[in-house]
C-alpha positions in Angstrom: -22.3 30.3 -2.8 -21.5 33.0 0.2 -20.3 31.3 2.5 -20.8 32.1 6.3 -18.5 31.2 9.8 -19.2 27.3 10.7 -21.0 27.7 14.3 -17.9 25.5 15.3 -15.4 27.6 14.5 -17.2 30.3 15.3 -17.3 29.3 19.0 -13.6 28.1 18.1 -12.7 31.7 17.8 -14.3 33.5 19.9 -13.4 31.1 23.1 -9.8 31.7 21.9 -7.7 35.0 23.6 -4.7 36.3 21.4 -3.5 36.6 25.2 -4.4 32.3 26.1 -3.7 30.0 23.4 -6.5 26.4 23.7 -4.4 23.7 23.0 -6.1 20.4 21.8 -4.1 17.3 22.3 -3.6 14.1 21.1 -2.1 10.8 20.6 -0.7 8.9 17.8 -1.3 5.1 18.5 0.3 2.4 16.3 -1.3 -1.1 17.3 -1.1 -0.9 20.9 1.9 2.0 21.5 1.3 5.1 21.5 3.9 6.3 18.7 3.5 10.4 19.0 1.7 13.1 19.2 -0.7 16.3 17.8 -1.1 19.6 19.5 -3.0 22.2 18.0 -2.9 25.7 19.8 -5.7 28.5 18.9 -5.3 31.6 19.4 -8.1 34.2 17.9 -7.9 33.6 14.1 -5.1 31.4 14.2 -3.7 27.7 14.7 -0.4 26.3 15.5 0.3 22.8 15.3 3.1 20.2 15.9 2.7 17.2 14.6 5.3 14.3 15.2 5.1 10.1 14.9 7.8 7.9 14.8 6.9 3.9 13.9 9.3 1.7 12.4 12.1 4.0 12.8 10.7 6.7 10.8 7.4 8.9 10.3 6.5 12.4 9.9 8.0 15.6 11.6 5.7 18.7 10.8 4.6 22.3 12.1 1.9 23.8 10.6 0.5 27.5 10.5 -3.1 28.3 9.4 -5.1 31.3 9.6 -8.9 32.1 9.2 -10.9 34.3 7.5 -14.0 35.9 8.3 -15.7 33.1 6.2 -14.0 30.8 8.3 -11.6 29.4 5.7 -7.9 29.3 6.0 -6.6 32.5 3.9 -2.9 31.5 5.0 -1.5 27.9 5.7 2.3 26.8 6.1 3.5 23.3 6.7 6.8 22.8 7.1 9.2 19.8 8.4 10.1 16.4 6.9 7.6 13.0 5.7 8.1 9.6 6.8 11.0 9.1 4.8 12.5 12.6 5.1 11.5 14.7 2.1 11.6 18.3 3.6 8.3 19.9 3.5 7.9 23.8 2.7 4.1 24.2 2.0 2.2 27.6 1.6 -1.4 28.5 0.7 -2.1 32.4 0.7 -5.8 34.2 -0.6 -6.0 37.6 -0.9 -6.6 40.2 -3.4 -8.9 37.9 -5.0 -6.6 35.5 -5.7 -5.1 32.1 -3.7 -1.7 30.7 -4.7 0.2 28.1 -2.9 3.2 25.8 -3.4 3.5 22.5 -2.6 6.0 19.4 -3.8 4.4 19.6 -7.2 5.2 23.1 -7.7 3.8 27.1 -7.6 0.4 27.4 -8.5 -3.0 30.0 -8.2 -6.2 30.8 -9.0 -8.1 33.6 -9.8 -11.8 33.6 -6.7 -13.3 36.9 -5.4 -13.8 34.6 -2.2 -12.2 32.3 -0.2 -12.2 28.6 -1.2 -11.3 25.9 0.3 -7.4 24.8 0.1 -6.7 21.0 0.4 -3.2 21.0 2.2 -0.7 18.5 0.3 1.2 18.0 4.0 -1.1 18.8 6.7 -1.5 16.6 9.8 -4.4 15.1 10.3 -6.0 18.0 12.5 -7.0 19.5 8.8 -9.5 16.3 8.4 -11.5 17.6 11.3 -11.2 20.9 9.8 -12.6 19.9 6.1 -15.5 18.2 8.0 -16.6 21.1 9.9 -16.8 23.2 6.4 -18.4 20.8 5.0 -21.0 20.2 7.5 -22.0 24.1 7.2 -22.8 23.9 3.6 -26.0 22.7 2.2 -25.0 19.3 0.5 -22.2 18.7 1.7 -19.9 19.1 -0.9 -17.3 21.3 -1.7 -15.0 22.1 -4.7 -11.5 22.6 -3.7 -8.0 23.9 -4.4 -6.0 22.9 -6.2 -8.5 21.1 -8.0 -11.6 18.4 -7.3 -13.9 18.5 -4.5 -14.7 17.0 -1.1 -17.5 15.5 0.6 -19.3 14.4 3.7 -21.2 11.5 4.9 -22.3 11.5 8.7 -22.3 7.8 10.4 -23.3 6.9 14.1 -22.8 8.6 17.4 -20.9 6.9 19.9 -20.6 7.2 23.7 -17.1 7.2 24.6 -14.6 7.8 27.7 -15.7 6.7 31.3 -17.3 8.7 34.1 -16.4 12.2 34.1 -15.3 12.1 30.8 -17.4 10.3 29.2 -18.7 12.5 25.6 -21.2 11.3 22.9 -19.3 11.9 19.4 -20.3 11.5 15.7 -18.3 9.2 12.7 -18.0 10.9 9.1 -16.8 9.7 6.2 -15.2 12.2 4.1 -14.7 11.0 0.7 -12.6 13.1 -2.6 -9.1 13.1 -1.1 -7.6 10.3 -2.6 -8.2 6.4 -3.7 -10.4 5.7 -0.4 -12.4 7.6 2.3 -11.0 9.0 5.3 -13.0 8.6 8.4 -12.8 11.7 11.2 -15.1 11.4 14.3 -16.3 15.1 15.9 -17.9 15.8 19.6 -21.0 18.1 20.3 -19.2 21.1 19.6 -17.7 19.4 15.6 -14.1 19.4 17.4 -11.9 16.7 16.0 -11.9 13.8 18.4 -10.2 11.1 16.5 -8.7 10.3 13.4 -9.5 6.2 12.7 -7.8 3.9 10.1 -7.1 -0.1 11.3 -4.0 0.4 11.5 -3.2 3.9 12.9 -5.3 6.2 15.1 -4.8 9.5 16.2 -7.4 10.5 19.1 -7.8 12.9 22.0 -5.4 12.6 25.0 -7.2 11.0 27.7 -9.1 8.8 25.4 -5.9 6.5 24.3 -8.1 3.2 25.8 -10.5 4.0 23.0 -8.2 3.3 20.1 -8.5 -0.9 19.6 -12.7 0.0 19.4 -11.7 3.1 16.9 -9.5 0.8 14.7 -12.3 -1.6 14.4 -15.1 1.1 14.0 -12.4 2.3 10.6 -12.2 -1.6 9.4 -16.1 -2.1 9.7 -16.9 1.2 7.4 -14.3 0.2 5.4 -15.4 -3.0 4.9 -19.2 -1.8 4.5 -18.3 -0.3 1.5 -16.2 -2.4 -0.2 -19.1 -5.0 0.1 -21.2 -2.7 -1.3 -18.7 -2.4 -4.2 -19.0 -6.3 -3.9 -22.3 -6.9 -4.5 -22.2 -4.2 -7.4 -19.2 -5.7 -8.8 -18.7 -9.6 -8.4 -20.5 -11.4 -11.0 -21.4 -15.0 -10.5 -23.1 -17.8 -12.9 -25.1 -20.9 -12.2 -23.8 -22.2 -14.9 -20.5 -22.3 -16.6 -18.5 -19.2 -17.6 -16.8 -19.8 -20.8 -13.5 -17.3 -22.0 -14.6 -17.8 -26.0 -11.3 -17.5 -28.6 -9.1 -16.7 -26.1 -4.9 -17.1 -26.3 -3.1 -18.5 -23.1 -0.3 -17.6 -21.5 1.5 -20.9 -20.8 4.7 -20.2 -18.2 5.8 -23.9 -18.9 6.3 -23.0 -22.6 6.6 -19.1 -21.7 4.8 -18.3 -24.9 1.4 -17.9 -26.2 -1.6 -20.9 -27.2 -3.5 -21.2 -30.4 -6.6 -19.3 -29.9 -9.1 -21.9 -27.7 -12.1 -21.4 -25.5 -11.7 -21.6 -21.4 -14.8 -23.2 -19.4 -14.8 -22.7 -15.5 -17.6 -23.9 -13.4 -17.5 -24.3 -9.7 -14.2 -21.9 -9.2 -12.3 -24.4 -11.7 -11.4 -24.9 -15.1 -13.3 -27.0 -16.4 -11.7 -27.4 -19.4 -10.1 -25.6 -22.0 -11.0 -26.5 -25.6 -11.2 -26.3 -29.2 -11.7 -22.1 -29.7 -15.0 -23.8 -31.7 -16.2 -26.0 -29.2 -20.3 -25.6 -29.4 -21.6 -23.8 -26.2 -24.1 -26.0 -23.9 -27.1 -25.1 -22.4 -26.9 -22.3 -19.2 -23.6 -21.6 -20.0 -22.5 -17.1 -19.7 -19.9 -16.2 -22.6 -17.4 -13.9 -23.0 -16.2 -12.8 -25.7 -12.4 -13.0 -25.8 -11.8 -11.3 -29.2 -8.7 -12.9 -29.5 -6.9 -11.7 -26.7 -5.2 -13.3 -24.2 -5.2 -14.8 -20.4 -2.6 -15.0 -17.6 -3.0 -17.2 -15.0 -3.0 -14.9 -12.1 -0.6 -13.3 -10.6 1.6 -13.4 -7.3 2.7 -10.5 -5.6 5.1 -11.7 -3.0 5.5 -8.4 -0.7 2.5 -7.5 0.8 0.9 -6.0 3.8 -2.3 -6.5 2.8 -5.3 -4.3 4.0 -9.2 -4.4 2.5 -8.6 -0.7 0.9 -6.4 -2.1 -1.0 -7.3 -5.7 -1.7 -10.0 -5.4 -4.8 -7.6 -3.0 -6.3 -4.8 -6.0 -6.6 -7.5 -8.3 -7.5 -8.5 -5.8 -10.8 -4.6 -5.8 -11.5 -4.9 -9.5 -12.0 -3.2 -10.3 -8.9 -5.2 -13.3 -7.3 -2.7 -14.3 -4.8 -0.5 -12.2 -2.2 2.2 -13.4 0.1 1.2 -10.9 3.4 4.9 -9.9 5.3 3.7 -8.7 8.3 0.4 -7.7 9.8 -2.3 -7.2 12.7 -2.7 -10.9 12.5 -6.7 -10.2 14.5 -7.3 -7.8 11.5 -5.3 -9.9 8.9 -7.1 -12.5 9.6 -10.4 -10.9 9.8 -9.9 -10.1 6.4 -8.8 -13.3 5.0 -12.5 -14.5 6.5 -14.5 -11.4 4.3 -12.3 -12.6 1.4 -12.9 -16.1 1.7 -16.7 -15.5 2.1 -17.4 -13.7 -0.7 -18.2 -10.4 1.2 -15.4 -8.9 -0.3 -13.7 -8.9 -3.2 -9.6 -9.9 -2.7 -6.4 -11.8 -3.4 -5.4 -15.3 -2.0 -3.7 -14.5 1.1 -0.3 -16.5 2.3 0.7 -15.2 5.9 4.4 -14.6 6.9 4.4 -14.5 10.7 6.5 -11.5 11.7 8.4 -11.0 14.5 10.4 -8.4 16.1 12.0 -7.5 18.9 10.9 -4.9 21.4 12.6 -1.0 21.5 12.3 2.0 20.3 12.3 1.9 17.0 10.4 -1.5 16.8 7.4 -1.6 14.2 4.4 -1.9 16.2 3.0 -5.3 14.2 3.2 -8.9 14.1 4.8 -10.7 17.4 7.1 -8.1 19.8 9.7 -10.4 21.1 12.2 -9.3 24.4 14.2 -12.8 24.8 15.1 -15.6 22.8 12.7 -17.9 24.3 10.1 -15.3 23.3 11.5 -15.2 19.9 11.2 -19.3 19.9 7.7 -19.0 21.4 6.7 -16.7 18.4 7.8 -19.4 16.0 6.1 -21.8 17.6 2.8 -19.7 17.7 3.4 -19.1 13.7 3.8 -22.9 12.7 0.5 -23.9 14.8 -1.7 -21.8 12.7 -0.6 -22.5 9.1 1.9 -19.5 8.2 3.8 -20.5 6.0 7.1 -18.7 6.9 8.2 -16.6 9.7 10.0 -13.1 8.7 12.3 -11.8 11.3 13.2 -8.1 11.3 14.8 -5.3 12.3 14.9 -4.9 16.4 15.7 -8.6 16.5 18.8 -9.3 18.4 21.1 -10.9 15.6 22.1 -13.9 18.0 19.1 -15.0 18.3 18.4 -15.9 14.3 20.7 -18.9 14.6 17.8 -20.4 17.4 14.7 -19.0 15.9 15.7 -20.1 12.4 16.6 -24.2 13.3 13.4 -24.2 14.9 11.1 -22.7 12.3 12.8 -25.4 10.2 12.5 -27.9 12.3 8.5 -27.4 12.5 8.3 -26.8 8.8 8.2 -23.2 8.2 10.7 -21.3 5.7 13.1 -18.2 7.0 12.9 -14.8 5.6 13.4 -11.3 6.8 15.2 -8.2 7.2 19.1 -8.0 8.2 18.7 -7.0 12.3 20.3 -3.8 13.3 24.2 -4.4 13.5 24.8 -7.2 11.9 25.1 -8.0 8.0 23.5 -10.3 4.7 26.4 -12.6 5.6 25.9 -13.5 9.1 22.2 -14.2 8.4 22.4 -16.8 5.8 24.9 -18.4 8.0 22.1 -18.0 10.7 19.6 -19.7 8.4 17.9 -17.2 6.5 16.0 -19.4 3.3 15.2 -15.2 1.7 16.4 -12.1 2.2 14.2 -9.2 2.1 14.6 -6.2 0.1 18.0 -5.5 -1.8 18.9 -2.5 0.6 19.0 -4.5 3.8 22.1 -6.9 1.8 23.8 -3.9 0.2 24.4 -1.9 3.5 26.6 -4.9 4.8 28.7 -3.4 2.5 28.6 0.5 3.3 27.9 0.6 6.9 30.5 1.3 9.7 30.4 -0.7 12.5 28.0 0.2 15.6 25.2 2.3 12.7 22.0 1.6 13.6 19.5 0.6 10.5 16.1 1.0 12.9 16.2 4.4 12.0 15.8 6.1 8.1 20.1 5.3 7.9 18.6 1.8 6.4 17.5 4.1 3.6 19.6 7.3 3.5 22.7 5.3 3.8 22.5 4.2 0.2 23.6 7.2 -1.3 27.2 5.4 -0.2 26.1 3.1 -2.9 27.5 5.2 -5.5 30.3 4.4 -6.5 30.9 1.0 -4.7 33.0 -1.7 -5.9 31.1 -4.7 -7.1 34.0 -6.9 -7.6 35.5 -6.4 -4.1 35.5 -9.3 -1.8 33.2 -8.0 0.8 30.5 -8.3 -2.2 31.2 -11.5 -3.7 31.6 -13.1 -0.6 27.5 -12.3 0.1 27.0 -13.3 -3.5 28.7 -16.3 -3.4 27.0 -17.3 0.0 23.9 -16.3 -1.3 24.5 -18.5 -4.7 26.2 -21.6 -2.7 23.3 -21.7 0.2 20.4 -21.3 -2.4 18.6 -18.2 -0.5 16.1 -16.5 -2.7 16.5 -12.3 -2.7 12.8 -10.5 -3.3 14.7 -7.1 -4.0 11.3 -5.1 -3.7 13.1 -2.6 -6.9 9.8 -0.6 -7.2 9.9 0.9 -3.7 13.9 1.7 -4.3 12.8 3.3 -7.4 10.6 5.9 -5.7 13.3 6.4 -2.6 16.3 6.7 -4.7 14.9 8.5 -7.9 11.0 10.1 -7.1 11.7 14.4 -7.6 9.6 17.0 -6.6 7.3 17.9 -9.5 7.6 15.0 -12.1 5.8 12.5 -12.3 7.6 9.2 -11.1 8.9 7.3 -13.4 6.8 3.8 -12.6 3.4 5.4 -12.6 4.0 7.1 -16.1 1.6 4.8 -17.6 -1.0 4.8 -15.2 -0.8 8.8 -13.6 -3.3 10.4 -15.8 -6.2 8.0 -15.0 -5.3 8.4 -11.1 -7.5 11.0 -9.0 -6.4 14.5 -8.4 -5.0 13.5 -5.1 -3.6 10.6 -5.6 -1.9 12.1 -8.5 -0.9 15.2 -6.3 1.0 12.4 -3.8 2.8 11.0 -6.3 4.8 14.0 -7.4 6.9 14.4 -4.5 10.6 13.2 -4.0 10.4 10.9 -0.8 13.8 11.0 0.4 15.9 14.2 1.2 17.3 15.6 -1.6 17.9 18.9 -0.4 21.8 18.8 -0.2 23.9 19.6 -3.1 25.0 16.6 -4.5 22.3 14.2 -2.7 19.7 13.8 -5.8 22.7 12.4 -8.1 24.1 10.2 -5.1 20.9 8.3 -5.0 20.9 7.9 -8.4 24.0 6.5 -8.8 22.9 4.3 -5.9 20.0 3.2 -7.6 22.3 2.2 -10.9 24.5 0.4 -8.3 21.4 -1.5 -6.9 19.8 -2.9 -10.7 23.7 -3.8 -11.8 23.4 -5.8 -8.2 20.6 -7.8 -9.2 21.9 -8.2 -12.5 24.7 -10.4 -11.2 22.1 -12.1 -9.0 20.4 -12.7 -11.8 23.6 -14.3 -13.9 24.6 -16.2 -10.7 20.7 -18.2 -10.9 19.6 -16.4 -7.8 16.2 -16.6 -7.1 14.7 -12.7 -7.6 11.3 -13.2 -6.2 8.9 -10.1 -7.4 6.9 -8.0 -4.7 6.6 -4.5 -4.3 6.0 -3.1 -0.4 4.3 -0.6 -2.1 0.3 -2.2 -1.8 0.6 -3.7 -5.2 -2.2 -3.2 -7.7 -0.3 -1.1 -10.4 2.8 -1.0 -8.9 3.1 -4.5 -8.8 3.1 -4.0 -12.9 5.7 -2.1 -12.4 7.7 -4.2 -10.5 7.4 -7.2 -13.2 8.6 -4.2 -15.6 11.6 -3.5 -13.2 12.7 -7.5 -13.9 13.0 -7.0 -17.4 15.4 -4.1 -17.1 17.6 -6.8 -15.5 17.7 -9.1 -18.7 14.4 -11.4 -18.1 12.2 -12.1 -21.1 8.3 -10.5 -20.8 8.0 -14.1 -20.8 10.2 -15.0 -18.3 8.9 -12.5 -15.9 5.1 -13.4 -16.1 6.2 -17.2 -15.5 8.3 -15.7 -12.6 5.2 -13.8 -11.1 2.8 -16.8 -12.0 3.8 -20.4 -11.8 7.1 -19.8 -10.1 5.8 -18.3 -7.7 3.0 -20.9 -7.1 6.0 -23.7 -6.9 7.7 -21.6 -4.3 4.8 -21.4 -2.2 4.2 -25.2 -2.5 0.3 -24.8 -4.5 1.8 -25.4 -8.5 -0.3 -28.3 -8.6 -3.6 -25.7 -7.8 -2.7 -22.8 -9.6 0.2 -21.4 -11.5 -1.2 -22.1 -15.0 -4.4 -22.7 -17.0 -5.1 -25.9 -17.0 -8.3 -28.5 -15.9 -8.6 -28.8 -12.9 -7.0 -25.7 -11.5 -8.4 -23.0 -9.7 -9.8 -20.3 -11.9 -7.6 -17.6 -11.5 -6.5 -15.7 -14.6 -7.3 -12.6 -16.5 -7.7 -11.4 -19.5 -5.6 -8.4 -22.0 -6.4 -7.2 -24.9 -2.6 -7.7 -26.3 0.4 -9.9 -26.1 2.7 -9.9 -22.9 4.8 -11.6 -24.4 5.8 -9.1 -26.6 5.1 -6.5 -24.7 5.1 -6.3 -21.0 2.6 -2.7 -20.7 -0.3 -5.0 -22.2 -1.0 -6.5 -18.2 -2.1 -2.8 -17.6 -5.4 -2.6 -19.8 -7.0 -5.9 -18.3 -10.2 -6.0 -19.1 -11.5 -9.3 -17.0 -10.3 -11.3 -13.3 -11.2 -14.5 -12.5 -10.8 -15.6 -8.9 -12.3 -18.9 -7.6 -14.3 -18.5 -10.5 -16.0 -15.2 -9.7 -16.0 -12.4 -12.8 -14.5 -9.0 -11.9 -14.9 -6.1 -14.8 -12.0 -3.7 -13.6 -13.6 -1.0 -15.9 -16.5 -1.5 -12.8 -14.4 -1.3 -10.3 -11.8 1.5 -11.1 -14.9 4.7 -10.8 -15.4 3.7 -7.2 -11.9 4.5 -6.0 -11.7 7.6 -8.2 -9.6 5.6 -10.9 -10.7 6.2 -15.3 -10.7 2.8 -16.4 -7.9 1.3 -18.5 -9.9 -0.5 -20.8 -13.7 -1.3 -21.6 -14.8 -4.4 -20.4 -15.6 -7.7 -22.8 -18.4 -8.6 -24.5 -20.7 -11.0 -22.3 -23.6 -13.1 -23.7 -26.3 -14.3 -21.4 -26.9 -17.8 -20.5 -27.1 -19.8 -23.6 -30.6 -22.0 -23.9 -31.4 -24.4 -26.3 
C-alpha cells in the first residue's frame, strides 16, 4: 500500500513555522494530583518532546526527537532519558536508503522496505499513541504492520463534549489494540490531535482540561471492562448440573503430597464431593476428563494491586484469591462488584487499606494522611468496611505507627507495610508492625546513613550496598531476632527484586524464561530491558551481589521459622509462578511451597475452613495440570482448567484474547450425562 500524508498531520505541518514552534501541553494526573507533565513542540517536519512524571518517588524522565516524512511517518526518532526505575534510555529509529534500523534496550536491528513503515517506539511518551492513531485512521482498515515486528489497529468509540464555555471541544475515544497484553485507549479532537491519554489509574490530558480526568479514568475502566465481559461471556462456562473432575489426583497441602486418582463433583460453587475415581456419573451432570492429572486447590497471591486488565489473567494462572495492598478503593471496589457478579471473570479479592502520608513523593492511592489523628481516622475508616489489614507506607511519619498500629489492633485489623522514610525494620516491629513488606524495605536499616530519604528510587538503588554486607553482625541479627521473637511475617516480594537487581538489556529475564516465547511481540519487547541503572562500571555486578545477599537473607528467615508469605508486586498471573519458584531456591519442598501459596495462606487470612484445600464442602476453587508439582514445580504453568465459585475457565480460551499462545490444550469435556 502507498501511503499518503494523514489530513491531520498534514494541517499539523503546514500550521507549523521552522521560525514558531506549536507547543501542545499537558498534564500527568495520578488519582487526584497532577504528577507531571508532556510538551510536544512542532516545528515544520519535526517534534520535540519532554516528557516527565514523578509518583511514588519515581517515574519516567524522557526527551524525544521525531521527524516526518513526506508520507507522514517518522523517518527519524530518538528517545532518550531514564524509566521509572532508572534504566537509561538511548532509543533510535532511522529510514532511509530503503532501509529502517533502530536500537532499542533489546538491541540493533533493521529491515530491508523501499517505503516508510511504521516504527513502534520501545520508550516513547505517550504523545506517540495519538500519533499511531492518526496513521491508522488514514488507512483503509485500520490496520497496520509495524516495526520491529506485529501490527496495530484501531477501533473508534464515542464522541464526547468536554471542557466548559469557551473551551468546551467535542472529541472522539479509540481503542488501539496490538501493543501489548491489553488495549490502549487515546481520545482525539476535530482536527485527530491527541487530547488525552486514559487508563483508571493514570491520565495524561490537555492542559486546561485537568477537571476532566476522574470522568476520563472512568470512561478507561468502562471500555476496559466492556471487553473483558465480552471475554466473559465467551469464556466462563457454567452447568445446571454438576461438574465432575473425572480420575483426577489432588494436591493435599495437609499431607503436602499427591491423592490416589478419584473423581471431584462441584455443584453450586462447592465441592460436592470427591469420590471413588469410579463413582458412576448421574443424570445432568458435565464431565471432564482429568486424564490422570492433577488439581491444586487455588492459589493465593498475597501482593497485589489488583486492576480488571489484569484480573482473568491471575484467574487462568490458577490464582483464585488475591490479597489487594493498596488501591483506588471507588475503583477497587467497583471491581470486586463486576467480579462478584459474574460480569467478569477474577480472583477473590482481600483489601489492605493503605495509608500514607501527604508530600512530595507520596503515592497518590489509598488514604493521604497529614496528622496523626488523620492517620487514626484512616484506620478507623478501614475497620468499618471489612479490610482486613491496614498497610502503612512510605511518607508516613514513623511516630505515628506506634498510635495507628494499637488502634488497628484494638478494632481487629492486622499491621503491615512499608518501613517510613528515616526510620528502620526495628523500630517498626517495636511500633507494632504484624508483616513487613518487601525484603528491601528491612535490609536498608542496615546500609542506610542516617537523614537518606527512601521516598525516592534510593529505596531501590541503595541495595547495590548490599553486596558484601555482613550477615552475622549485630545490626542484622538484632532485626532477625526481633522479627523471630515478635512473630511478624516477611512477604519478601523476591520476583520484583529479581528483575531490579538482575533484568539486563537484551536477555531475556530470567523468571519469564519459561513463559517469553508464548508472550506477544510487545510484551516480549518490554521484558528485555534492565530496569535499574546499570550504566556505571561496576553497577550490574553490585546488584547482583545484592541480590545473592537478599535470597541468603531469606534463607535464614527461613531457618529461624519466619513466616515468608508469597506475592509478587509485579500483577501476578505468571509471575506469581515465578515467585512460588523463587521459595524453592530458599530450601522449601515443591510441596511445601504450593501448601504455603494454598492453605497457608487461607489460615493466615482467617477462610481455611472455606478454602485452602479440596475437600466437601469448600468452595470450588482449584485447577487442574497435566503433571506433578510435587515433583516438579514448572508443571503449575501448563494448567489446563480453573475453577472459581464453581465457574469453568479453559486458559487455552482465554490466553488468544490478550495476545498470549496457549500453554496447554484444554481437557476433554463430555456433555450433560442423561439416562
Amino acid at each position: 500500500m502507498r501511503w499518503m500524508i494523514p489530513t491531520a498531520l498534514a494541517v499539523l505541518f503546514v500550521a507549523a513555522s521552522p521560525a514558531r514552534a506549536q507547543d501542545e501541553r499537558f498534564s500527568v494526573i495520578a488519582g487526584e494530583t497532577r504528577v507531571g507533565h508532556l510538551v510536544a513542540s512542532t516545528s515544520a517536519n519535526r517534534v520535540e518532546i519532554d516528557f516527565d512524571y514523578k509518583n511514588n518517588g519515581r517515574g519516567p524522565t524522557l526527551a524525544e526527537s521525531l521527524e516526518f516524512g513526506a508520507a507522514g511517518l517518522p523517518v527519524a526518532w530518538t528517545v532518550s532519558g531514564s524509566t521509572t526505575f532508572g534504566s537509561k534510555v538511548d532509543e533510535r529509529f532511522e529510514w532511509a536508503a530503503d532501509k529502517a534500523t533502530w536500537r532499542d534496550s533489546t538491541g540493533p536491528g533493521e529491515a530491508a522496505t523501499d517505503l516508510p513503515k511504521l516504527y513502534i517506539s520501545q520508550s516513547a511518551s505517550p504523545w506517540a499513541l495519538g500519533l499511531y492513531a492518526r496513521l491508522l485512521l488514514a488507512d483503509g482498515d485500520r490496520t497496520l504492520p509495524t516495526l520491529p515486528a506485529g501490527q496495530v489497529s484501531l477501533a473508534a468509540g464515542d464522541t464526547l463534549l468536554v471542557g466548559e464555555g469557551d473551551t468546551r471541544i467535542d472529541v472522539r475515544t479509540y481503542t488501539l489494540s496490538g501493543l501489548d497484553l491489553n488495549p490502549d485507549y487515546v481520545l482525539l479532537d476535530a482536527r485527530n490531535q491527541l487530547f488525552a491519554y486514559a487508563s483508571p489509574g493514570l491520565v495524561v490530558v490537555r492542559e486546561g482540561y485537568e477537571s476532566e480526568a476522574p470522568r476520563l479514568r472512568k470512561l478507561a475502566a468502562d471500555l476496559g471492562a466492556a471487553r473483558l465481559e465480552s471475554i466473559q461471556r465467551e469464556t466462563a462456562k457454567t452447568f445446571d448440573g454438576p461438574l465432575r473432575f473425572r480420575n483426577v489426583r489432588l494436591f493435599d497441602p495437609t499431607a503436602r503430597a499427591l491423592t490416589e486418582p478419584v473423581s471431584v463433583v462441584v455443584h453450586a460453587g462447592q465441592i460436592a464431593g470427591v469420590q471413588p475415581v469410579d463413582a458412576p456419573v448421574t443424570p445432568g451432570e458435565t464431565v471432564v476428563e482429568g486424564e490422570g492429572g492433577t488439581l491444586v486447590p487455588g492459589l493465593y497471591e498475597m501482593h497485589s494491586h489488583t486492576s480488571q486488565d489484569g484480573a482473568i489473567l491471575n484467574l487462568a494462572a490458577g490464582i483464585t484469591s488475591v490479597r489487594d495492598m493498596g488501591n483506588d478503593q471507588d475503583r477497587l471496589a467497583a471491581l470486586i462488584r463486576r467480579i462478584e457478579a459474574g460480569e467478569i471473570a477474577g480472583p477473590r479479592v482481600h483489601r489492605s487499606g493503605f495509608i500514607e502520608g501527604r508530600s512530595p513523593f507520596s503515592s497518590n492511592n489509598g488514604r493521604l494522611v497529614e496528622s496523626e489523628a488523620d492517620a487514626l481516622d484512616a484506620v478507623r475508616w478501614y475497620a468499618a468496611r471489612g479490610f482486613h489489614q491496614v498497610k502503612l507506607y512510605n511518607s508516613m511519619k514513623p511516630e505515628w505507627s506506634v498510635a495507628a498500629a494499637a488502634e488497628a489492633h484494638r478494632l481487629g485489623l492486622r499491621v503491615s507495610g512499608h518501613v517510613p522514610a528515616f526510620s528502620n525494620a526495628d523500630a517498626m516491629i517495636e511500633a507494632g508492625y504484624d508483616e513487613l513488606t518487601h525484603i528491601n524495605q528491612i535490609m536498608l536499616g542496615w546500609v542506610l546513613e542516617d537523614g537518606e530519604d527512601t521516598r525516592t528510587l534510593l529505596r531501590l538503588t541503595a541495595l547495590k550496598r548490599l553486596a558484601g554486607l555482613d550477615l552475622d553482625s549485630a545490626r542484622v541479627q538484632r532485626t532477625l531476632d526481633l522479627i523471630e521473637e515478635n512473630g511478624v511475617a516477611v512477604e519478601p516480594t523476591i520476583a520484583i527484586h529479581e528483575n531490579l537487581l538482575l533484568n539486563q538489556d537484551g536477555q531475556v529475564p530470567r523468571g519469564l524464561a519459561d513463559v517469553f516465547g508464548h508472550l506477544p511481540v510487545g510484551a516480549q519487547r518490554n521484558a528485555r530491558r534492565a530496569w535499574a541503572d546499570m550504566s556505571a562500571p561496576g553497577d550490574a555486578e553490585a546488584y547482583s551481589l545484592a541480590y545473592d545477599t537478599l535470597m541468603d537473607t531469606l534463607r535464614k528467615m527461613r531457618e529461624r521459622g519466619v513466616l515468608l508469605i508469597p506475592g509478587t508486586d509485579l500483577g501476578g498471573s505468571y509471575h506469581f509462578h515465578r515467585e512460588l519458584e523463587l521459595f524453592t531456591q530458599l530450601g522449601y519442598s515443591p510441596a511445601e511451597v504450593l501448601k504455603l501459596a494454598t492453605l497457608d495462606m487461607a489460615r493466615y487470612l482467617g477462610e481455611d475452613q472455606q478454602s485452602g484445600s479440596i475437600e466437601r464442602g469448600k468452595r470450588a476453587d482449584f485447577f487442574l495440570v497435566p503433571g506433578d508439582p510435587t515433583a516438579d514445580l514448572k508443571a503449575i504453568k501448563s494448567i489446563r482448567a480453573v475453577v472459581k465459585d464453581g465457574v469453568l475457565y479453559l486458559p487455552s480460551e482465554i490466553h488468544p484474547h490478550f495476545g498470549i499462545r496457549p500453554f496447554t490444550e484444554a481437557p476433554r469435556l463430555l456433555h450433560p450425562h442423561i439416562d
